[in-house]
N, C-alpha and C positions, 0 to 999 in steps of 0.2 A: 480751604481757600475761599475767600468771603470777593466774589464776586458784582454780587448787587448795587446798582447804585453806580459803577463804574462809565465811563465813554470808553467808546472802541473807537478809536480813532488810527491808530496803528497797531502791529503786531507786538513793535518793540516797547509797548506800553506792559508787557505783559508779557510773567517769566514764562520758561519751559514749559513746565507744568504746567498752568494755568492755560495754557495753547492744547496742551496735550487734554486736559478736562474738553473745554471745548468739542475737540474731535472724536472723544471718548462717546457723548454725549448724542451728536449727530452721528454716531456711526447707529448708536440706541435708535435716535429716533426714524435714522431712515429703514432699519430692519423693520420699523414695527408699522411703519406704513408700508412695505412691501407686504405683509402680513395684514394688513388694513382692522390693524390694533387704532382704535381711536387716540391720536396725541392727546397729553396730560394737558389741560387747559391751563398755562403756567403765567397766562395772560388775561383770564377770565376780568371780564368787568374793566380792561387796561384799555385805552384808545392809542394810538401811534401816530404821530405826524410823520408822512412823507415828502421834504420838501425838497423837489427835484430843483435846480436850475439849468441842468443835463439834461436833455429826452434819454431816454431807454428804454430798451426789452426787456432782458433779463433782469436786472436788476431791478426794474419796479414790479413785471408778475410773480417774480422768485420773492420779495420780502412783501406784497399785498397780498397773496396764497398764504405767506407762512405767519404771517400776524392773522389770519383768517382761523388758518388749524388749528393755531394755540390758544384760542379763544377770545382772541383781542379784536378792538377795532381798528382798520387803516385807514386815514383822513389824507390820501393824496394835495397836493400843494406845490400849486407852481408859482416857482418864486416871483413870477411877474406879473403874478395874479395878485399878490401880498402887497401891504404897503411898505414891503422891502423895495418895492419896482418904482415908488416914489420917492424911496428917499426917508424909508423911517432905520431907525440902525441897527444891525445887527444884537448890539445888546441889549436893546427896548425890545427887539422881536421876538429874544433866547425868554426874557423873563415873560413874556407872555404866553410863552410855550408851555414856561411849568403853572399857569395858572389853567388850562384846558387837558394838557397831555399827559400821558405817562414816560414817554420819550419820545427822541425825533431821529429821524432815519435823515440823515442828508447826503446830498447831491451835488458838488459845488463844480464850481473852477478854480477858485482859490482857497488854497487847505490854508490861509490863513484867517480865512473865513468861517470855516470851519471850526478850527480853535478858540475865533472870537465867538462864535454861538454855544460852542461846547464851556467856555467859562461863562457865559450870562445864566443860559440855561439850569433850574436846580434839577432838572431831571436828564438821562442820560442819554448823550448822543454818539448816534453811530455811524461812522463813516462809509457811505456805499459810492464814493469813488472822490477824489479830488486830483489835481493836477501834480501831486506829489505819491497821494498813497490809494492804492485800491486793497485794504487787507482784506475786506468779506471777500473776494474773488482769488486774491493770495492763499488764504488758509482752508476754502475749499478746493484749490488746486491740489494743495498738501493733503488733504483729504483724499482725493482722488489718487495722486500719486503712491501714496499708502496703502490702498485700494488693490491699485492694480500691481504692486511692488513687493508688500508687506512691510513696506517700511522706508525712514529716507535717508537714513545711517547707511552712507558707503556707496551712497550711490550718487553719478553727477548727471546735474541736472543743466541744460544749456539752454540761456535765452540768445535769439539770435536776431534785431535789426536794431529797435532804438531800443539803447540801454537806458537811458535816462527817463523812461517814460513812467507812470507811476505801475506798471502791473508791472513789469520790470522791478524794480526798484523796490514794491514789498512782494512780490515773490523771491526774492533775491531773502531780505530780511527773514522771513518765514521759513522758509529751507534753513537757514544757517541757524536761526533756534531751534531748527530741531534736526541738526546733525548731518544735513547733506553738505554737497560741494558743490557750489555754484561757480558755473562759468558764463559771462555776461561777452557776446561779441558784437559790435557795435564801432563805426568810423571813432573819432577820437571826439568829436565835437559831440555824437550822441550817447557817449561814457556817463556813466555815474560822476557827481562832481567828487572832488577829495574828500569835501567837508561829509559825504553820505558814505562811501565808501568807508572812512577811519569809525564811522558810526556802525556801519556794519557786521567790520571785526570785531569790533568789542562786543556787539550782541552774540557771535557765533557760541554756539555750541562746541568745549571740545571734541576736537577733531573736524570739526567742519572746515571750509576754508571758500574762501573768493578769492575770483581769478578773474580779469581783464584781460580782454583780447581784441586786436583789430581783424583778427583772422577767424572766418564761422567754419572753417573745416578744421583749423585747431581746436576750438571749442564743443563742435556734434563729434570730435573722434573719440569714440566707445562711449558715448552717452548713452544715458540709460535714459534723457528727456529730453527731447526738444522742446520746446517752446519758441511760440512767435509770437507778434501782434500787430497791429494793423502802423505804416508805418507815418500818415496823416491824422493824426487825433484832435479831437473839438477841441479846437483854439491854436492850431498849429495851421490852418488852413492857408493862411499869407503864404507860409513857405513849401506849399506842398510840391512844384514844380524839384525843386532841389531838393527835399527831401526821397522825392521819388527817386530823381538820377544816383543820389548818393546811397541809397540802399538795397538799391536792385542789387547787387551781390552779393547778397544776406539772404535773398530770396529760400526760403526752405521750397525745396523739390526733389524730386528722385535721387539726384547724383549726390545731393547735402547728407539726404540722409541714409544711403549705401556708407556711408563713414560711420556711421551711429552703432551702439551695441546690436547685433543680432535682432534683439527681443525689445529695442526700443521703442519710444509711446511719444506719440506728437498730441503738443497741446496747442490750445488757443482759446484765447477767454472769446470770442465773436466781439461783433460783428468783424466777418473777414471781407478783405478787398481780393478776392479771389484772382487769381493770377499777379496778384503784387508781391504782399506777404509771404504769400504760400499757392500751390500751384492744386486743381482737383482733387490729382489725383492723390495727392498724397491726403487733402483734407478728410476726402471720402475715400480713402483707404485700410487697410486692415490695420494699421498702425494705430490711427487718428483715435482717440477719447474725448473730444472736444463736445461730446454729445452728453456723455457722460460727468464731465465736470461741470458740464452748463443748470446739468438736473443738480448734483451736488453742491451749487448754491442755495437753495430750499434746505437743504437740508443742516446744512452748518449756520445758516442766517437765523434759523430755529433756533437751534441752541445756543448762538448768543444772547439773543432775544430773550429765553426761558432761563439763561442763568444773569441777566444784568439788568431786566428789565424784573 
């Protein structure tokens, strides 16, 4: 599978397999850093543009570390720092990009933004979050899940507050190419729209399947995942008063997830609004992985990076 050269801008850009290399790959490289095997320099002499228009934690120490390990260099870039914050365009900025970088790691609000950097650009861009898709945190979730499961064939995985959000929305995509059963619960206004949904089934994997629901104890009943996320997100701010009232009873806590499989595993990509989303005890509970899928961004961001860059 000839990888190189590619954008990672969604999961669905990209078959089974190729998803499966991916995690094959990070599963390599994070053995061998727990082993403190020196990573393979698969960046040596490469530079990386990081151009945030988002602040973040994870997402900018997890790919400035792992362009660091592989031997590359990271050139952090905030978009309003750029003469994008003037008014120069997007596709003037992409072709500038491949005259200094080797690729660019971006950060938007609009994944349409996105797609117009990713066609100017002749070198490759990867999406570490936009207001549609988060797949680097999708498919290290999958990572994780795998991890802790052996696998995501057969097993259902439940997102429960806003469906429509982008971790949502490609964790949703990323499960169903690789065989699980996604159940998304969410009011009706914060559903997946049709037009992603009918996109979604056709991505699945046979035997996968998606399920909407406005009910989260229909949804966490014998899951083997819960999943939540924070239910005000940068650029949702206007509405967060109603947003709040309308998802407090999605809230994951004790009594949500006593419905869950026995041996079930609560996710969350952070930052969490602690007692909104999700409640202590359950975050910092025996359940919770949210520690461990946060490290397992470093490690799958790698191996995109050393197979496309």
């Amino acid at each position: 599978m000839e990888l190189k050269g590619r954008d990672f801008l969604r999961t669905g850009d990209f078959s089974t397999e190729e998803l499966e290399l991916f995690l094959e790959r990070a599963s390599q490289m994070k053995l061998a850093l727990k082993k403190r095997v020196p990573s393979e320099k698969y960046l040596a002499g490469k530079s990386v543009a990081m151009l945030f228009q988002k602040p973040s934690t994870r997402t900018r120490l997890s790919f400035d570390v792992g362009i660091s390990q592989l031997g590359g260099h990271p050139i952090y870039l905030n978009w309003g720092d750029l003469q994008l914050g003037r008014g120069e365009t997007i596709h003037d900025t992409g072709k500038i990009f491949g005259c200094y970088v080797d690729g660019v790691v971006a950060r938007v609000y609009r994944h349409a933004d996105l797609e117009a950097l990713a066609a100017s650009a002749p070198v490759p861009v990867i999406n570490a979050l936009s207001d549609e898709f988060h797949p680097c945190q999708a498919l290290s979730d999958c990572f994780t899940i795998i991890e802790k499961k052996g696998g995501l064939e057969g097993l259902k995985i439940a997102f429960v507050g806003d469906g429509a959000c982008n971790v949502s929305q490609s964790l949703a995509e990323a499960v169903l190419q690789l065989g699980g059963t996604m159940v998304i619960a969410s009011p009706k206004r914060y559903s997946p729209s049709e037009g992603l949904i009918s996109d979604l089934r056709k991505l699945a994997k046979r035997g996968a399947s998606l399920q909407i629901t406005e009910d989260p104890a229909e949804a966490v009943r014998d899951a083997d995942v819960i999943y939540t996320d924070v239910w005000v997100s940068m650029g949702t701010e206007s509405d967060a008063e109603n947003r709040l009232r309308e998802l407090r009873p999605y809230q994951v806590n004790k009594d949500l997830l006593a419905i869950s499989a026995p041996d079930s595993i609560v996710m969350h990509c952070l930052p969490a609004h602690r007692g909104e989303e999700i409640t202590d005890d359950v975050i910092d509970g025996p359940r919770s992985v949210v520690w461990e899928q946060a490290e397992n961004r470093l490690h799958v961001q790698k191996s995109i990076m050393s197979l496309i860059l």
